[in-house]
Structure formats: structure tokens, C-alpha cells
C-alpha positions as CSV (number, residue, x, y, z in Angstrom):
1,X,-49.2,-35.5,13.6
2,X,-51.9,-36.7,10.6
3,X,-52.1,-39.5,12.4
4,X,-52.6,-38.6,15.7
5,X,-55.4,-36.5,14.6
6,X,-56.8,-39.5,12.7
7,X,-56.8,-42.0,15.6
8,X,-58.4,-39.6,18.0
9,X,-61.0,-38.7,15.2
10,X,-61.8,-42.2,14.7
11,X,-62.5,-42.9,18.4
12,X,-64.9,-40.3,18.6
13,X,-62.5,-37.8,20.8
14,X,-62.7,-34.2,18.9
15,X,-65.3,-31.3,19.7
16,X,-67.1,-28.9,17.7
17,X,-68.5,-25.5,18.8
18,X,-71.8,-24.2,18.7
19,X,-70.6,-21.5,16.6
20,X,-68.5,-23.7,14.2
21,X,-71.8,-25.9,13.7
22,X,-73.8,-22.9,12.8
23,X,-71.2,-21.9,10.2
24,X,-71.1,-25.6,8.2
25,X,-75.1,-25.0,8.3
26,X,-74.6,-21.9,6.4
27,X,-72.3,-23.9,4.2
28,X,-73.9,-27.3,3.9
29,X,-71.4,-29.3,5.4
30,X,-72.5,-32.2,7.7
31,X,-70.0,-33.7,10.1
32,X,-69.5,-36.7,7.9
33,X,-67.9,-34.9,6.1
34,X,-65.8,-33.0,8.2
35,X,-64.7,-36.3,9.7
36,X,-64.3,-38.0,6.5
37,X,-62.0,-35.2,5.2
38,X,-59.8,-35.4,7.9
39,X,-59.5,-39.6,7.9
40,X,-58.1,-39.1,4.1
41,X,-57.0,-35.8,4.4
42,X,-53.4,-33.8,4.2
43,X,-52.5,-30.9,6.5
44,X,-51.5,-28.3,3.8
45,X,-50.6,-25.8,6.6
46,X,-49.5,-26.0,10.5
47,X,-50.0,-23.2,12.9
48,X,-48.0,-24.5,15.7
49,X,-48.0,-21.2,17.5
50,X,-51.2,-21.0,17.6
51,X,-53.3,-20.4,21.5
52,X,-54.7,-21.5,23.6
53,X,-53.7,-25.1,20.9
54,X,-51.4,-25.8,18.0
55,X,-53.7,-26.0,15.0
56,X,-53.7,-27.4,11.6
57,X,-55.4,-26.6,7.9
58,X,-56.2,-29.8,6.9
59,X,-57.5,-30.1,3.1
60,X,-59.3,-33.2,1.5
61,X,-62.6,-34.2,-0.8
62,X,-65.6,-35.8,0.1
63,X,-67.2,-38.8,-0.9
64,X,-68.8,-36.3,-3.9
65,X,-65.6,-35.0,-4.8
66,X,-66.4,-31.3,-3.0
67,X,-63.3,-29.8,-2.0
68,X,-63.0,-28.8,2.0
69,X,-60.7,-27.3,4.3
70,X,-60.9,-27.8,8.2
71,X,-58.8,-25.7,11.0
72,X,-58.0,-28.1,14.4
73,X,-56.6,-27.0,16.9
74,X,-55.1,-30.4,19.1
75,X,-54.0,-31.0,22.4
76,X,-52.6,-34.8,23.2
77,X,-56.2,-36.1,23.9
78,X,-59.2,-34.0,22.2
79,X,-59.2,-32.3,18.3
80,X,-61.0,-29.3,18.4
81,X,-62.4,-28.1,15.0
82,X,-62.5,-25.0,14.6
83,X,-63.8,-24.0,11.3
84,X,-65.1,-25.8,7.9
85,X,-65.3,-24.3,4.5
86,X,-65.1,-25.0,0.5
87,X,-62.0,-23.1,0.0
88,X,-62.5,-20.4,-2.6
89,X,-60.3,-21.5,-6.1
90,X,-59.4,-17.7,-6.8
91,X,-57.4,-17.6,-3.3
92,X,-55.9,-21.4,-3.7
93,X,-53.7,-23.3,-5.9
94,X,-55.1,-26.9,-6.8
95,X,-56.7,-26.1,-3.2
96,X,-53.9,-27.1,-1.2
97,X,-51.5,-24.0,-1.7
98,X,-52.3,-20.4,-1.3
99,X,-52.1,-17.5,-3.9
100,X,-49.7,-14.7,-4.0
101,X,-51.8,-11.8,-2.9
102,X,-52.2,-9.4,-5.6
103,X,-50.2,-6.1,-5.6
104,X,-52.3,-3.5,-7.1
């Protein structure tokens, strides 16, 4: 699926919300590196149940080393992304696995 992703990345075909755009300006995250991210990136989690479109966690670095995590949701022709962040360390493993919550 990775590289389905990839090829309709690369050729331009993938969407990005108003809302979603607003939120990687609040973080500092330009679209280069959203797209870079995803062309050397891993899916760490898939949400195949997901509506209205299977989506996908996908984790990778930037060219500056900063650690990101992007949600897509795909159908056979367009990725959507749906959010962008720099996951948190305290609530990831090496950034790619989540912790156990803790049971107080």
C-alpha cells in the first residue's frame, strides 16, 4: 500500500484541507515536508476500517532530522491527508510504536 501512496504522492494526486493546513501552521510544518515524509516514510499503523476511507499513520523524518507523523486516508486515485504533527516522545516508542497507557 506504501507504495501506492508514494506513486500518487509523487504525481501530485493527494488533497489537503483547509483545516489540516491551518493545523501544520500552528505546528510549523510546510508541505515539503509532509510529502517528503511520506516518499521515505513507513506506515507504523493502518486503520483500514476507517470512513468515509481506509487510512494510514505514516511516520518518517525530515530532511533536518524532525520527527513527523501524517494520517491519510486513500481511495484508489486521491491521498487525502488528514493530519500532521511531531509526535509527542512521552506517548511513542522510538516514535513508531505507541506506549502502554498508564494505569494509575
Amino acid at each position: 500500500m506504501l507504495k501506492h501512496i508514494q506513486k500518487l504522492i509523487k504525481i501530485g494526486y493527494y488533497d489537503v484541507k483547509l483545516h489540516t493546513r491551518k493545523r501544520m501552521i500552528e505546528r510549523n510544518i510546510k508541505i515539503k515536508d509532509v510529502i517528503e515524509i511520506i516518499e521515505n516514510g513507513t506506515i507504523i499503523e493502518e486503520y483500514k476500517d476507517d470512513k468515509p476511507l481506509p487510512s494510514y499513520l505514516i511516520y518518517g523524518r525530515t530532511s533536518d532530522l524532525r520527527p513527523i507523523h501524517t494520517v491519510i486516508g486513500i481511495d484508489e486515485e486521491v491521498v487525502a491527508i488528514i493530519t500532521v504533527y511531531e509526535p509527542d516522545p512521552n506517548k511513542w516508542i522510538d516514535f513508531k510504536k505507541r506506549r502502554p497507557l498508564c494505569q494509575d
